[in-house]
PyMOL Python script that loads the backbone (N, CA, C, O; Angstrom):
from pymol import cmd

cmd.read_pdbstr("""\
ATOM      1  N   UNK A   1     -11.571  30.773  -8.237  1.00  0.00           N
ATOM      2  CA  UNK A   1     -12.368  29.666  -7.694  1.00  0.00           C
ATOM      3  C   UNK A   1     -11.739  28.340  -8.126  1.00  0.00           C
ATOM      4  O   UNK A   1     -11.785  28.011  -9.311  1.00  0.00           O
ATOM      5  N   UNK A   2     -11.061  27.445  -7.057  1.00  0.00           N
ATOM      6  CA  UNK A   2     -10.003  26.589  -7.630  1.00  0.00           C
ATOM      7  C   UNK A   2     -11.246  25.444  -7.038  1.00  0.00           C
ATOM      8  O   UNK A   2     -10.931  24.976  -5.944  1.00  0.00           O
ATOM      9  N   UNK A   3     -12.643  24.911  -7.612  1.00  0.00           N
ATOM     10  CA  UNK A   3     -13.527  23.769  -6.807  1.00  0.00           C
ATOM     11  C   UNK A   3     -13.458  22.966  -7.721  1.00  0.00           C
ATOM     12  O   UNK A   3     -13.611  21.784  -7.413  1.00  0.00           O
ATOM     13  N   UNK A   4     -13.141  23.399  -9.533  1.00  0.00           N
ATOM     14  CA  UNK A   4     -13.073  22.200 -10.445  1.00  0.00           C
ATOM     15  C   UNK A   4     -11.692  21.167  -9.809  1.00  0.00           C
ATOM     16  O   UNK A   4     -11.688  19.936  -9.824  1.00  0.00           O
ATOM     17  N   UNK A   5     -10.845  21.851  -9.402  1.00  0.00           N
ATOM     18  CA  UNK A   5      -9.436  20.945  -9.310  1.00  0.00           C
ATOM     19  C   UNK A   5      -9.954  20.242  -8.461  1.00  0.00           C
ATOM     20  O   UNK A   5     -10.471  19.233  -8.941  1.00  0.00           O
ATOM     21  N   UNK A   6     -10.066  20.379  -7.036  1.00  0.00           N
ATOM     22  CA  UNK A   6     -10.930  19.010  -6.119  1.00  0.00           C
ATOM     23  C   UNK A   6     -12.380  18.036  -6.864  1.00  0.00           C
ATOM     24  O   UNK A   6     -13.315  18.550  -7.477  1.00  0.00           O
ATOM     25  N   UNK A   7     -12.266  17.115  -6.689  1.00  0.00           N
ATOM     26  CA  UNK A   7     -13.055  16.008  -6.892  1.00  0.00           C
ATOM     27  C   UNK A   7     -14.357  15.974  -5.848  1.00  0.00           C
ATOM     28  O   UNK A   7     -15.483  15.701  -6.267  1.00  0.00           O
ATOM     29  N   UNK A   8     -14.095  16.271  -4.478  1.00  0.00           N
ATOM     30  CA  UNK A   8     -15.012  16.627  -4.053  1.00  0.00           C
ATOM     31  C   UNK A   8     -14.755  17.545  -2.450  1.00  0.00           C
ATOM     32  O   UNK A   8     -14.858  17.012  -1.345  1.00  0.00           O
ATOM     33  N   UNK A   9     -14.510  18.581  -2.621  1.00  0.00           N
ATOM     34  CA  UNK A   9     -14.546  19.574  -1.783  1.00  0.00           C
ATOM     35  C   UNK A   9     -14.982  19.205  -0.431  1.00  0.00           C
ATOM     36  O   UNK A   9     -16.113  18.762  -0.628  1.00  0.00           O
ATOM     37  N   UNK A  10     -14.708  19.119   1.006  1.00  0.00           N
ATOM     38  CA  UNK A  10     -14.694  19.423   1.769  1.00  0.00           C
ATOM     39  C   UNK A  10     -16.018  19.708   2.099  1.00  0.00           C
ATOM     40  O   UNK A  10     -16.471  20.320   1.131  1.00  0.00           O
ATOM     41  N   UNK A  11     -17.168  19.548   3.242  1.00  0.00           N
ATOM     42  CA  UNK A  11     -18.486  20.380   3.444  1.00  0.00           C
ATOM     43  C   UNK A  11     -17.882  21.947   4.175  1.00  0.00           C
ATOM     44  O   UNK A  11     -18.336  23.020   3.779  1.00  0.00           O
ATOM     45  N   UNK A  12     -17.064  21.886   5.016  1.00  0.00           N
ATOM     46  CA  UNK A  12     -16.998  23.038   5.290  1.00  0.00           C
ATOM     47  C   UNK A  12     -17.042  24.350   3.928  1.00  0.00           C
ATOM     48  O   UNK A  12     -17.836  25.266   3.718  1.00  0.00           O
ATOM     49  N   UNK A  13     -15.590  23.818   3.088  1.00  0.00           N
ATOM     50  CA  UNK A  13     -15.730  24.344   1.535  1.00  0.00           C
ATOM     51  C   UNK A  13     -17.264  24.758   1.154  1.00  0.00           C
ATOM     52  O   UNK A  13     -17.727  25.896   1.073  1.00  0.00           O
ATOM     53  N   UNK A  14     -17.804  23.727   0.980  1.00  0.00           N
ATOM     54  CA  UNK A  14     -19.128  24.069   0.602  1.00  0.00           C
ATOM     55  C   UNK A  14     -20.477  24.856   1.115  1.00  0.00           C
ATOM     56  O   UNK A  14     -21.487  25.234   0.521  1.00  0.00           O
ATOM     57  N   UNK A  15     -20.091  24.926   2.343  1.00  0.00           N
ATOM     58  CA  UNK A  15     -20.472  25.642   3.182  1.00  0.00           C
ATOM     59  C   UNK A  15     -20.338  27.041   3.206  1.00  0.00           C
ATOM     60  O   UNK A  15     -21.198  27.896   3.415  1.00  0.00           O
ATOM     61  N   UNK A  16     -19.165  27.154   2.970  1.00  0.00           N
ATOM     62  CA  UNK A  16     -18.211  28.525   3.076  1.00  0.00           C
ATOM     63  C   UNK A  16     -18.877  29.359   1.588  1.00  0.00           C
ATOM     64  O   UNK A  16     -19.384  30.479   1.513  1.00  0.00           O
ATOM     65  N   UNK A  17     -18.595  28.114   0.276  1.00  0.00           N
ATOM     66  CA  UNK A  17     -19.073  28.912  -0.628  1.00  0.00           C
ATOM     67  C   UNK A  17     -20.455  29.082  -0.872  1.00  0.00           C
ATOM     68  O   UNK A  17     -20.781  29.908  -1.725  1.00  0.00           O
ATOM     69  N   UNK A  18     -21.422  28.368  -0.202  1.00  0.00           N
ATOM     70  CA  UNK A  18     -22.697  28.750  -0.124  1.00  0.00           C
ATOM     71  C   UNK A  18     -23.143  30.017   0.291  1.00  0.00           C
ATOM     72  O   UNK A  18     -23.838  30.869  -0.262  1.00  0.00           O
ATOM     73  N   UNK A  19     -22.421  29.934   1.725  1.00  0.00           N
ATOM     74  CA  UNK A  19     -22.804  31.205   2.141  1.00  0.00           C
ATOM     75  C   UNK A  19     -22.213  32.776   1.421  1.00  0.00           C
ATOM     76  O   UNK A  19     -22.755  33.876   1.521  1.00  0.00           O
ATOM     77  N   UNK A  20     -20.801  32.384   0.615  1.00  0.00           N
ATOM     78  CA  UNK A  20     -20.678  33.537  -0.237  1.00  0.00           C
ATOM     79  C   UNK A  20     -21.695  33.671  -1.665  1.00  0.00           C
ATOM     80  O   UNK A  20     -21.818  34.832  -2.057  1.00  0.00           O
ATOM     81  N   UNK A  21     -22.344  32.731  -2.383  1.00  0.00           N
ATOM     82  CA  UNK A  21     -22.855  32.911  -3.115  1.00  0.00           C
ATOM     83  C   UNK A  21     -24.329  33.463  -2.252  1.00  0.00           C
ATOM     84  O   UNK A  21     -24.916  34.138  -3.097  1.00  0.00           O
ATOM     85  N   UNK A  22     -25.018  33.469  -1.186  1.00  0.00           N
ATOM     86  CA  UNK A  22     -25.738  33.931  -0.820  1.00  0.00           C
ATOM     87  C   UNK A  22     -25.767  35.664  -0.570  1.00  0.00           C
ATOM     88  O   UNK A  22     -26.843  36.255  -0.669  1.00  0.00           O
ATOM     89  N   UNK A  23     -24.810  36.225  -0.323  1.00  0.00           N
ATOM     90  CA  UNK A  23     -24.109  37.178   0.260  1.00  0.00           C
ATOM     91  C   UNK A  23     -24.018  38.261  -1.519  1.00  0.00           C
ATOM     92  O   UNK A  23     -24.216  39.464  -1.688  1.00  0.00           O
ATOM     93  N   UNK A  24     -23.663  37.218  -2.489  1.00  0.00           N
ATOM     94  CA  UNK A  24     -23.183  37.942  -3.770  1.00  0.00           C
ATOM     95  C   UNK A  24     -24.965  38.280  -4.224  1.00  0.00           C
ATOM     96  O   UNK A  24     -25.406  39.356  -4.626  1.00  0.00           O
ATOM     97  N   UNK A  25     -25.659  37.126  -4.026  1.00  0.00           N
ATOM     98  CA  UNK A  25     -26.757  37.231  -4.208  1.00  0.00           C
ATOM     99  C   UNK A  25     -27.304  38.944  -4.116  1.00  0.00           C
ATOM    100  O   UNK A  25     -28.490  39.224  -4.294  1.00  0.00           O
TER     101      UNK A  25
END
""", "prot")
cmd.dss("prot")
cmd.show_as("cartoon", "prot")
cmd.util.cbc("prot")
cmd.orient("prot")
């Protein structure tokens, strides 16, 4: 999970990992 190195990620990014933390859920 490389999101510390960006300052501020992209929404898609965030998007993307939302929906995987939903999924891990």
């Amino acid at each position: 999970m490389k999101t510390a190195t960006a300052p501020l990620p992209p929404l898609r990014s965030v998007k993307v990992l939302d929906q995987l933390r939903e999924r891990i859920r």
